[in-house]
Structure formats: structure tokens, C-alpha cells
C-alpha positions as a Markdown table, in Angstrom:
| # | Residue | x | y | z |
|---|---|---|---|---|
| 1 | Unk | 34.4 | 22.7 | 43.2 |
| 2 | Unk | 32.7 | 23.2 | 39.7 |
| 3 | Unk | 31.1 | 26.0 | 39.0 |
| 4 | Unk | 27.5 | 25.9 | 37.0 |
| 5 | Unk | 29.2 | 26.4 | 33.4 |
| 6 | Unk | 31.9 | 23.6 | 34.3 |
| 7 | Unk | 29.4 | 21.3 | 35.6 |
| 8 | Unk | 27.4 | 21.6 | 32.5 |
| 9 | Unk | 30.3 | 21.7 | 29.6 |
| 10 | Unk | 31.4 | 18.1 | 31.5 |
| 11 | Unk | 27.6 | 16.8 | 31.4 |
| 12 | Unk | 27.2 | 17.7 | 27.7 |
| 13 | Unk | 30.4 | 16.0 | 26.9 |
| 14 | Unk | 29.9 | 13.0 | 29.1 |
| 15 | Unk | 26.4 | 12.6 | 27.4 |
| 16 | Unk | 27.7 | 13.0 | 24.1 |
| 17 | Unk | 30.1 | 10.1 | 24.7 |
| 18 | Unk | 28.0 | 7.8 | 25.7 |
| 19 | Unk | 25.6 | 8.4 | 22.8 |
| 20 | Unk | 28.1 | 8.3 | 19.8 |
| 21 | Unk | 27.9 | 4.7 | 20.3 |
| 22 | Unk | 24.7 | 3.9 | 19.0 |
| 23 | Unk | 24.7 | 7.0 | 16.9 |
| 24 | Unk | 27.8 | 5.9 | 15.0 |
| 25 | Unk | 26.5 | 2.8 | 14.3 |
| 26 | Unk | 23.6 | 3.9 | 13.0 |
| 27 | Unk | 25.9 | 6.3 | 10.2 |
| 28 | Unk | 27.7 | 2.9 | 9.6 |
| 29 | Unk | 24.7 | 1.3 | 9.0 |
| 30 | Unk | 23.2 | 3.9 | 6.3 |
| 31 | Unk | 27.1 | 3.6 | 4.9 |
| 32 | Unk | 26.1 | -0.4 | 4.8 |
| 33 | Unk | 23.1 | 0.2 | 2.9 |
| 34 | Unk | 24.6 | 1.6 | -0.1 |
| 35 | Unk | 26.1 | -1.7 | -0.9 |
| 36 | Unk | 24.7 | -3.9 | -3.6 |
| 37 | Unk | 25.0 | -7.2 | -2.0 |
| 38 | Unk | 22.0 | -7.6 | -0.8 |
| 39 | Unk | 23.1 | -9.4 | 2.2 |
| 40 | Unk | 24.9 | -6.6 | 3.3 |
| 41 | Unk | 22.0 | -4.3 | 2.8 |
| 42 | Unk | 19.3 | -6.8 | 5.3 |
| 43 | Unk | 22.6 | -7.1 | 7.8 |
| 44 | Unk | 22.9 | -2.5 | 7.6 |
| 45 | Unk | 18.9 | -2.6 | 8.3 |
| 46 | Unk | 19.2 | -5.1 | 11.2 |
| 47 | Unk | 22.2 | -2.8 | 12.5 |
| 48 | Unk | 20.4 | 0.8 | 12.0 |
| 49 | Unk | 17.1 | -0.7 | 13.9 |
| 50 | Unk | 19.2 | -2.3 | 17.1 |
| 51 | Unk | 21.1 | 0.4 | 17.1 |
| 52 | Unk | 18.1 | 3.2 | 16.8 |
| 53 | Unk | 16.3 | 0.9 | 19.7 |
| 54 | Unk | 19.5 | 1.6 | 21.6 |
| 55 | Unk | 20.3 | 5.4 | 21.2 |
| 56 | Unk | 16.6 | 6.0 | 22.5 |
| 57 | Unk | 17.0 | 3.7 | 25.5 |
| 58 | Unk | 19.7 | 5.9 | 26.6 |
| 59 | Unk | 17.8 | 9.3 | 25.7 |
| 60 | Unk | 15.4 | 8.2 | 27.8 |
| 61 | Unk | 17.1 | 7.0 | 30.6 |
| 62 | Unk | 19.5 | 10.2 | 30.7 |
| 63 | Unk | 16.7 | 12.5 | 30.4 |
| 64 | Unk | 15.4 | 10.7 | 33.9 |
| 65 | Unk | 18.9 | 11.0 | 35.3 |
| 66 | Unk | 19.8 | 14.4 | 34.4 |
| 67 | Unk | 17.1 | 16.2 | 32.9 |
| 68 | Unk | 15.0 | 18.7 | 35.3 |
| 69 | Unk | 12.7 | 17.1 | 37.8 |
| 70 | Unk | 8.9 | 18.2 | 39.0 |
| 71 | Unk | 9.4 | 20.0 | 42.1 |
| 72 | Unk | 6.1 | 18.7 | 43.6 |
| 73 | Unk | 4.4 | 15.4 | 43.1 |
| 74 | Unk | 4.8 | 11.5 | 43.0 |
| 75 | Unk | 6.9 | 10.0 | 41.5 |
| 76 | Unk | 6.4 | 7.2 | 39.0 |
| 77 | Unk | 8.4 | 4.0 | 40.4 |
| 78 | Unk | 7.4 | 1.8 | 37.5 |
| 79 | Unk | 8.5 | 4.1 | 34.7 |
| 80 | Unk | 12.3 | 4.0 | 36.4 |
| 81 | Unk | 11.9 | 1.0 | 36.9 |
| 82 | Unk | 11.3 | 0.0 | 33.0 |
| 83 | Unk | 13.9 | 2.4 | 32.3 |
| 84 | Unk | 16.7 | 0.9 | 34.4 |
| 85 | Unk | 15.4 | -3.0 | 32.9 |
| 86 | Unk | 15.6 | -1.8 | 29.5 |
| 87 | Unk | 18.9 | 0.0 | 29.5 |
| 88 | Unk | 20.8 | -2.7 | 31.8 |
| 89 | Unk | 18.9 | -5.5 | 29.3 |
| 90 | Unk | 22.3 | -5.3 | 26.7 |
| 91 | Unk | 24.8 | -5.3 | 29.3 |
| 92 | Unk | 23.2 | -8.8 | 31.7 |
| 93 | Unk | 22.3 | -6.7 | 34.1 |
| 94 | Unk | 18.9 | -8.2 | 36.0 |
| 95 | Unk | 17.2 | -5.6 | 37.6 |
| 96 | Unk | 15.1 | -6.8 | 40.8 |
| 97 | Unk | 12.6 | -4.5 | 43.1 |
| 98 | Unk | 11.5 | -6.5 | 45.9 |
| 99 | Unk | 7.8 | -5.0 | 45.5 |
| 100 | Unk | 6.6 | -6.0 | 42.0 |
| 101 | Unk | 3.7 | -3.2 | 42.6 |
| 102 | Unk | 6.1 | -0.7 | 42.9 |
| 103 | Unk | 3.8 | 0.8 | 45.9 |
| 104 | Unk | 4.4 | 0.5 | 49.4 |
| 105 | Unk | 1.8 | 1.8 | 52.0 |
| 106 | Unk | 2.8 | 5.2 | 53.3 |
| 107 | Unk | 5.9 | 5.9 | 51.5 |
| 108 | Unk | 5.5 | 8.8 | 49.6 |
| 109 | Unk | 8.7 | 8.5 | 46.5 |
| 110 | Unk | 9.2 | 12.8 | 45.3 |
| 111 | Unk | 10.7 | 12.8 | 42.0 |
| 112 | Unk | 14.2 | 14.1 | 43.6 |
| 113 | Unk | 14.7 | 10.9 | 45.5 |
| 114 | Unk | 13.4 | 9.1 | 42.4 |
| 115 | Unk | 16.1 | 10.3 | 40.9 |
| 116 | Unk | 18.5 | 9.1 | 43.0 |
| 117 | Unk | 17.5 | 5.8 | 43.4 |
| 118 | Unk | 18.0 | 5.5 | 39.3 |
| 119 | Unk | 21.5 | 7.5 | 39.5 |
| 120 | Unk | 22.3 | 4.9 | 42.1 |
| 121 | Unk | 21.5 | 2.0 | 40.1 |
| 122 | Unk | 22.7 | 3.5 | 37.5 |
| 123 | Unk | 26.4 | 4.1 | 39.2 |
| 124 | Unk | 25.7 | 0.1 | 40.5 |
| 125 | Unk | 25.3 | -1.3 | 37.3 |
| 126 | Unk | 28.8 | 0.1 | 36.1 |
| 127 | Unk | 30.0 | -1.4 | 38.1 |
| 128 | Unk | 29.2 | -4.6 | 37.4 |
| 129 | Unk | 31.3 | -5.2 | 34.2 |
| 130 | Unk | 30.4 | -8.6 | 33.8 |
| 131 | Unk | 26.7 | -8.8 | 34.7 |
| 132 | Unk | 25.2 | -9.8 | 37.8 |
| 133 | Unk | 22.0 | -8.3 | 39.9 |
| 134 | Unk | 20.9 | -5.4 | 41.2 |
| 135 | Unk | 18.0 | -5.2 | 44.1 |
| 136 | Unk | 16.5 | -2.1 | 44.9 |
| 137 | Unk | 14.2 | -2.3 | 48.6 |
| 138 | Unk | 12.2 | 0.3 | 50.0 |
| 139 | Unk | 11.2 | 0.5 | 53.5 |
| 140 | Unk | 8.8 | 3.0 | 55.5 |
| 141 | Unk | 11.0 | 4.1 | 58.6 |
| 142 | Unk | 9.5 | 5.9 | 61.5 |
| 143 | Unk | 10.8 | 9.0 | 60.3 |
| 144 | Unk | 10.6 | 8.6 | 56.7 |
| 145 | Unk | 12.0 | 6.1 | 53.9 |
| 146 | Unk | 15.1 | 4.2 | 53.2 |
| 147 | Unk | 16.0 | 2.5 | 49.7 |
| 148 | Unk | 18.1 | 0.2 | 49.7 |
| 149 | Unk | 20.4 | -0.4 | 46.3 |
| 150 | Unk | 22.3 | -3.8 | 46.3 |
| 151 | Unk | 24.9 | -4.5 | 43.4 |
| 152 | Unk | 26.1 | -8.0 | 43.5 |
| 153 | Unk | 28.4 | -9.9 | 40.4 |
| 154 | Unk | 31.1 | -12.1 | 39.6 |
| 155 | Unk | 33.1 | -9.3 | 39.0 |
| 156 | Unk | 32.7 | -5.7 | 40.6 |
| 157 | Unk | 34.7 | -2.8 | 39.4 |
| 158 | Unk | 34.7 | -0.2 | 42.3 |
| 159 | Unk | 35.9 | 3.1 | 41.1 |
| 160 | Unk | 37.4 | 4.7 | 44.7 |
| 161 | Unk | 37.3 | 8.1 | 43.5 |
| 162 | Unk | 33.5 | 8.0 | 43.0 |
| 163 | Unk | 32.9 | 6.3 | 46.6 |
| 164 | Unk | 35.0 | 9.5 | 47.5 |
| 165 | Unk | 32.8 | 11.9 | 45.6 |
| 166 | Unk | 29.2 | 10.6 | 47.5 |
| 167 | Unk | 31.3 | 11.0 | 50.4 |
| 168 | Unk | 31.9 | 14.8 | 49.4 |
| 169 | Unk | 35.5 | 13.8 | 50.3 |
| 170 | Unk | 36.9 | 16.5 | 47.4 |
| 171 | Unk | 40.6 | 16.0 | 48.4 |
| 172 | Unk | 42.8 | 15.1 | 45.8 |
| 173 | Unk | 39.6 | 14.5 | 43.5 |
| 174 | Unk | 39.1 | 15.9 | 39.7 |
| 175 | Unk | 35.8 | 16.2 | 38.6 |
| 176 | Unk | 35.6 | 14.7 | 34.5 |
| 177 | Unk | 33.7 | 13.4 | 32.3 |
| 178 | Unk | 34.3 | 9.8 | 34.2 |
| 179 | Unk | 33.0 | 10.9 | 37.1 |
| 180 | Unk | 30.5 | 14.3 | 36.8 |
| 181 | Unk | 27.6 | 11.9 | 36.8 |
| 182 | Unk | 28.7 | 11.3 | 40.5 |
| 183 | Unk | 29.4 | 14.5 | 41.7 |
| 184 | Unk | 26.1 | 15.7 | 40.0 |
| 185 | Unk | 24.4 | 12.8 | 42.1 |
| 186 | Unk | 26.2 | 13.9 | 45.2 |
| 187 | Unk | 24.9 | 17.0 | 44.8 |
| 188 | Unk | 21.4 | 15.9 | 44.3 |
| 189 | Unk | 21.8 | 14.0 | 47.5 |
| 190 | Unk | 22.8 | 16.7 | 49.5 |
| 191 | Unk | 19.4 | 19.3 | 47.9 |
| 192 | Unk | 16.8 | 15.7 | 49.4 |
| 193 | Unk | 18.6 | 16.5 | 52.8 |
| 194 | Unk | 19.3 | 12.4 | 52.7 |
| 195 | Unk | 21.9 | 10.7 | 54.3 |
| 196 | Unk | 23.5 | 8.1 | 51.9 |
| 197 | Unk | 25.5 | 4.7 | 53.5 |
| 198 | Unk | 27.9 | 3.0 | 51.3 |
| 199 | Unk | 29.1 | -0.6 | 52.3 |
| 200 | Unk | 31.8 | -2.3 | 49.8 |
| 201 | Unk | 32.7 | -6.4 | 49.7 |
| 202 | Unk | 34.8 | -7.9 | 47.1 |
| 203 | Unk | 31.4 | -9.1 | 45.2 |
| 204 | Unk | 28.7 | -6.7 | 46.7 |
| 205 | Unk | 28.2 | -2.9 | 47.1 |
| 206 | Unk | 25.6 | -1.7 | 48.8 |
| 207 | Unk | 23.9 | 1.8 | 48.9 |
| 208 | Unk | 21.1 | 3.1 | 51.4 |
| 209 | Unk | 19.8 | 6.5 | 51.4 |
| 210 | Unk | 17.3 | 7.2 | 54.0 |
């Protein structure tokens, strides 16, 4: 098991990954601009905006998934659920929530199990590597809630060791940068006292945490 210093030298570099894409593009783009064609100059603009619009898409969307969370409160379903739209939207990903409203009556979503149903899509949507849908359903139980996160493509990439992680199946298991997301969403599992179901197909993986 990580301790708090590991867990948070892996985050920072994990983050910093995925942001030098956008990020370098946007230094190649000022390098562009320098250029006298002036062809090459309207192509380093178009590059430096798209690529600007990109590196605050994932800001945003990180800050959701890792940043700190209001301990009391609602949260707000139809800002995760712009989030997750705009930061699949490059990689033909179709976000679909069964309830357009984003409300249900009598569900109460806290911002912790907000957060999970975004790490969840966000874990589905990896997985997907060449596009496809993912439906998120929420349903008032008896007891309580269940969401329901369904991953479905042509082509779906399941990474065993992170099914293993949201297991809290350690064995054999190194915690990385690959995979620290995960662990850090198995852990945030375990603090909403939740129980989280995992069923795989060849084209489908499903998620329910209830």
C-alpha cells in the first residue's frame, strides 16, 4: 500500500503526463508562429487555439476527478456531465445519461459519489480505444441509490490489473502512474461506504455502485 507522499508524487506525475500533450503543442505552435510564411503562421494559430481548448478541458475535468470535494451538499450532475461530453468529444466517445434532467425524485447525488460516477466513466472511456458509448443510469433503491456505468465499443481494452485494483485485490499489483487514478478511485469507493459490481463481456463492461 501507498503511503500519502507516494500517492501524491504518482498523481502529480500522472497529471503532468497527461497535460504535456496539449501543452507541448501549444510551445510548438508559438515555435510555428515565428515563421514567415504566412500559411504557416494561420496553421500555428489554429494549432495554439485547439490545443489551448484542450489543455483546459482536461484541467477541468481533473480538477473534478482529483481535486478536493465539498464534504456536505449536492452535487451538480449536469456540470459532470458537460465535463465528461466535452473531454470524451476528441476521442468519439458519446456520452448518454438516461435522464436528460439530470434529477431523479428522491435521490440525493453527495459530491463523493459524484465523483465516482465521473472516475468511473472516466476509467470506461479508456477503455474504449476506438470509440463507442457510454450510459450512465441512476436508480432510487429502497435503501439508497445505484448508478449504473455501461461502456460498450467495437473494441474494448480491459486493463486486468485495474479490475484487480477496484477489487482491492493488491496481490501481485504495483501501483504507477498507469494505474494511481484507480487505486485513488478505490479508495474513494471504500470512504462512500459503496459496494461497486464489475461485469466484463468481450464488447461491454459494466459498473454499478450502489
Amino acid at each position: 500500500m501507498l503511503n500519502d507522499l507516494e500517492t501524491t508524487e504518482l498523481l502529480v506525475a500522472k497529471m503532468c503526463h497527461d497535460l504535456s500533450g496539449p501543452i507541448g503543442a501549444i510551445h510548438n505552435g508559438f515555435e510555428f508562429f515565428q515563421e514567415e510564411n504566412q500559411s504557416m503562421r494561420e496553421r500555428a494559430v489554429k494549432l495554439i487555439e485547439t490545443s489551448t481548448y484542450q489543455a483546459v478541458i482536461r484541467l477541468q475535468f481533473f480538477r473534478q476527478l482529483y481535486g478536493i470535494s465539498p464534504s456536505i451538499g449536492e452535487a451538480n450532475l449536469g456540470e459532470l456531465r458537460m465535463l465528461a461530453k466535452n473531454f470524451f468529444a476528441e476521442q468519439k466517445v458519446k456520452i448518454i445519461w438516461t435522464d436528460e434532467n439530470m434529477t431523479i425524485p428522491g435521490i440525493i447525488i453527495n459530491h463523493k459519489f459524484a465523483k465516482a460516477i465521473l472516475n468511473l466513466i472516466h476509467i470506461t472511456g479508456l477503455m474504449l480505444i476506438r470509440g463507442g458509448t457510454i450510459s450512465i443510469h441512476l436508480e432510487k433503491l429502497s435503501n439508497g441509490k445505484k448508478a449504473s456505468i455501461i461502456g460498450e465499443g467495437e473494441t474494448l481494452k480491459c486493463d486486468t490489473t485495474a479490475i484487480q485494483i477496484l477489487q482491492n485485490n493488491f496481490a501481485d499489483v504495483t501501483i504507477n502512474t498507469k494505474n494511481i487514478n484507480v487505486y485513488l478511485l478505490s479508495k474513494l469507493i471504500q470512504s462512500t461506504n459503496t459496494n461497486l459490481t464489475i461485469a466484463l463481456g468481450e464488447r461491454r463492461i459494466s459498473f454499478e455502485i450502489e
